[in-house]
C-alpha positions as CSV (number, residue, x, y, z in Angstrom):
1,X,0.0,0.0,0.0
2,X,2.8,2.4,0.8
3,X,4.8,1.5,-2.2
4,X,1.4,2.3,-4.4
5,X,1.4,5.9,-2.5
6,X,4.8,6.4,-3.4
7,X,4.2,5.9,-7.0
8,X,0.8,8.1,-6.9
9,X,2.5,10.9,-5.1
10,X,5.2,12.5,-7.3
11,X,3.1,12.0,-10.1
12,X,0.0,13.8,-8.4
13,X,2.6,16.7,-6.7
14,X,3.7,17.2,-10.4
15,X,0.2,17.8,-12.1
16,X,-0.3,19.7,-9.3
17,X,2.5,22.2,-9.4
18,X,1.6,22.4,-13.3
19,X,-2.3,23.5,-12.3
20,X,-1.2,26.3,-10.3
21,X,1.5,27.7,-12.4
22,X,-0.6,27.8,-14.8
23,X,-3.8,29.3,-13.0
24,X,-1.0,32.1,-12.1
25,X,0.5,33.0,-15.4
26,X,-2.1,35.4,-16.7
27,X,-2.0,37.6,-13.1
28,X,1.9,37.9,-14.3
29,X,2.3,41.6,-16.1
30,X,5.9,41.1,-16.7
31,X,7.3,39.2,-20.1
32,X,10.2,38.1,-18.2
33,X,8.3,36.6,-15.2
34,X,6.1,35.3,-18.2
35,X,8.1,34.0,-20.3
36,X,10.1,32.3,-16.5
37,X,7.0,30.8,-15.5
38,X,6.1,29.3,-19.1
39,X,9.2,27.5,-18.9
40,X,8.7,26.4,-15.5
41,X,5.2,25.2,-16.5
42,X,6.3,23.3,-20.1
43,X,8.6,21.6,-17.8
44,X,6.7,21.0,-15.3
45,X,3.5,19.5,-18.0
46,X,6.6,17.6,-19.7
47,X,7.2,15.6,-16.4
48,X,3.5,15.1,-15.7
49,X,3.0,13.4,-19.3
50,X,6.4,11.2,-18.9
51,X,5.6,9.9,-14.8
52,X,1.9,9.5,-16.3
53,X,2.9,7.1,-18.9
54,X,5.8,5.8,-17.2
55,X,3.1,4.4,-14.6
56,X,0.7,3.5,-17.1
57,X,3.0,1.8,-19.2
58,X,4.7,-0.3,-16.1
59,X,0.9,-1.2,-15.3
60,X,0.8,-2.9,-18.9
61,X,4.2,-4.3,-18.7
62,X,3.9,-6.1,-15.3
63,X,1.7,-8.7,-15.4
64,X,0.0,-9.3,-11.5
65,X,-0.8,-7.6,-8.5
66,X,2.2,-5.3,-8.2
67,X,1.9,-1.9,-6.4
68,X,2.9,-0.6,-10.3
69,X,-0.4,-2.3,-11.3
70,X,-2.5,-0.5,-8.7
71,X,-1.3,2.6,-9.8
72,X,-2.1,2.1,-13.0
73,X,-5.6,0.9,-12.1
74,X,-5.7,4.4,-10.0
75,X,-4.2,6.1,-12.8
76,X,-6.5,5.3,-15.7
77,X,-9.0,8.0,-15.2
78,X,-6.1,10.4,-15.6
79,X,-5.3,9.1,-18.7
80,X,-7.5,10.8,-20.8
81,X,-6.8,14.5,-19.2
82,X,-3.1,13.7,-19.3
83,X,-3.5,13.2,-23.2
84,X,-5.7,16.0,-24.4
85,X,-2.4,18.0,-22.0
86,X,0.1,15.9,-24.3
87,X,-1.7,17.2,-27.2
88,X,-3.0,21.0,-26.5
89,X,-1.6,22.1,-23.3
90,X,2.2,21.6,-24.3
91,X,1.9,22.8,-28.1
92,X,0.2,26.4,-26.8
93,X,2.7,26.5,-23.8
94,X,5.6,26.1,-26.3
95,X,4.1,28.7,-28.2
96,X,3.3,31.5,-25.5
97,X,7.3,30.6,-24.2
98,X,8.0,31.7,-28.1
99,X,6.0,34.4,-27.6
100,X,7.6,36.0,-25.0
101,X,10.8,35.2,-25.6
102,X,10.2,37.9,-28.6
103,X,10.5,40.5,-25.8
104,X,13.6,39.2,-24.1
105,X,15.7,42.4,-25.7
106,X,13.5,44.3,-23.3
107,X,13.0,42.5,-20.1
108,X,10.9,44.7,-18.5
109,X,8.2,45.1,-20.8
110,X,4.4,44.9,-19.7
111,X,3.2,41.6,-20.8
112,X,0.8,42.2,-23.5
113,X,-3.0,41.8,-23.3
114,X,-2.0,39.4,-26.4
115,X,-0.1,37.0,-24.5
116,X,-1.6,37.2,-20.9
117,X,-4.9,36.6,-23.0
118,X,-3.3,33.2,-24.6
119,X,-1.6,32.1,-20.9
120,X,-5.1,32.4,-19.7
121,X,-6.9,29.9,-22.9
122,X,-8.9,27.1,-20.9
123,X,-6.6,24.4,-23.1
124,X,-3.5,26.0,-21.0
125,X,-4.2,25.0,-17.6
126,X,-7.5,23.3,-17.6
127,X,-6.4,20.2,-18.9
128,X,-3.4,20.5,-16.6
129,X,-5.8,20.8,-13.4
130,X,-8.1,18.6,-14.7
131,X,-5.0,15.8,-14.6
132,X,-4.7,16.9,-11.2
133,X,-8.0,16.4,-10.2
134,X,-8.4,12.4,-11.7
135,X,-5.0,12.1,-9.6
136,X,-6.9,12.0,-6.4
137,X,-9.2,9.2,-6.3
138,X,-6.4,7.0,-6.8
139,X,-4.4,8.8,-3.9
140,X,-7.6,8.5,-1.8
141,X,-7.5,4.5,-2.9
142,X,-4.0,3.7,-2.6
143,X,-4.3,5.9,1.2
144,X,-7.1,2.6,1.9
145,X,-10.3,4.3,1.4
146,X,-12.2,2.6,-1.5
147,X,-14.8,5.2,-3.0
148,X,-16.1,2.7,-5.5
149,X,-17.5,0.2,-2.3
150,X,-19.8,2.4,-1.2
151,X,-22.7,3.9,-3.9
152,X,-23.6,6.2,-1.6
153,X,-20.2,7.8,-1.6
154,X,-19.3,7.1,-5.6
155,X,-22.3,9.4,-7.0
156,X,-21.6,12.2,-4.7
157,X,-17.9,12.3,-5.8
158,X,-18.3,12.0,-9.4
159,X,-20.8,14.8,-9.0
160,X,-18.4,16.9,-6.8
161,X,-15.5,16.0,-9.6
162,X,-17.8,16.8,-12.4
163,X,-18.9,19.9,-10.8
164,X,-15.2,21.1,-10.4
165,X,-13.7,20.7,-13.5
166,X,-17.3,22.7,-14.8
167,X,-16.2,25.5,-12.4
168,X,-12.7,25.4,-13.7
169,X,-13.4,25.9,-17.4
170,X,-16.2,28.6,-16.7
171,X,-13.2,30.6,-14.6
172,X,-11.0,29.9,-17.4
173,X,-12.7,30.7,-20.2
174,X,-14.3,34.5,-18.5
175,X,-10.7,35.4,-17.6
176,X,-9.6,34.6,-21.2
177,X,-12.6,36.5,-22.9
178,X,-11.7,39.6,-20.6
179,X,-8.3,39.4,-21.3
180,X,-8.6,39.0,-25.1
181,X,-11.6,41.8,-25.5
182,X,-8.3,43.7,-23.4
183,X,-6.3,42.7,-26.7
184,X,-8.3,43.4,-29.3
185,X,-7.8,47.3,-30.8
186,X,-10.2,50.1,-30.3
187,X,-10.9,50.9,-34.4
188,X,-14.5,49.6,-34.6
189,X,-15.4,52.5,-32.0
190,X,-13.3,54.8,-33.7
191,X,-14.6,54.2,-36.9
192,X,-18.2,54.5,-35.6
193,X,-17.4,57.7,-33.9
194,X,-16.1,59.2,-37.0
195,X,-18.6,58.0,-39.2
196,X,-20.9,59.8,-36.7
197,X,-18.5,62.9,-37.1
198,X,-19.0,62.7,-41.0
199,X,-22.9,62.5,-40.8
């Protein structure tokens, strides 16, 4: 059991670290702290894929009941936010690191409505936290508490899980509309006002 937890924890403590990095980046009004962060985080969501399918692939390797098997069992409902990370969350990381690497001549610019708008895109850090999130069950299972015995406890969990990762995307998605109506330029009320002007 303690050998399961010790698989589960590093893994869990490194999606973890990844969700919050990434919740913080678009509070960070500096490219240099930007573009720092991004770099932690790509690291950070790099480790998180490899541990992921490092478990899941010693699970399908080892043949039995080993503590690698339970994780994997634990691990399986992670799977699935772990790849749709593999596949968005990395490639627009990579991209807002390019990004702001554009403004390392001048370290101390303002990040850009542009970019803080793109570090807060719900395919940045939701699927990260999501990952997160699936991680705990199997903690909670390989601590010796068993949510799938007990109905009256499964139902209440999936809806509390469910409920979460709704509550995430909605807080993602209103901080990147406000950021990127932030971006976007001021001509179509100019042009409107002069047209006004003109009349």
């Amino acid at each position: 059991m303690e050998s399961q937890l010790s698989i589960l924890l590093p893994v869990a403590a490194v999606w973890l670290a990844a969700g919050v990095v990434a919740d913080g980046l678009p509070r960070l009004r500096n490219t240099r702290m930007l573009r720092r962060r991004t770099g932690w985080l790509l690291v950070l969501a790099l480790t998180g894929v490899a541990l992921t399918a490092a478990v899941l692939g010693g699970g399908l390797l080892s043949g039995g009941t080993a503590p690698v098997d339970r994780a994997a069992a634990g691990l399986t409902v992670a799977a699935g936010p772990a790849l749709v990370a593999t596949v968005c969350s990395v490639r627009r990381i990579r991209r807002l690191w390019a990004g702001a690497g554009a403004f390392a001549s001048a370290p101390a610019t303002p990040a850009p409505h542009g970019l803080r708008a793109a570090a807060a895109h719900p395919l940045v850090g939701l699927p990260l936290q999501v990952t997160a999130l699936a991680t705990v069950p199997a903690l909670i299972a390989a601590a010796g508490t068993d949510l799938g015995a007990d109905p009256g406890v499964t139902g209440p969990a999936i809806t509390v899980g469910a409920l979460a990762v709704i509550a995430i995307g909605v807080r993602h998605a209103l901080r990147h509309n406000r950021l990127a109506e932030r971006a976007q330029p001021a001509v179509a009320g100019s042009t409107r006002a002069a047209g006004a002007l003109h009349v």
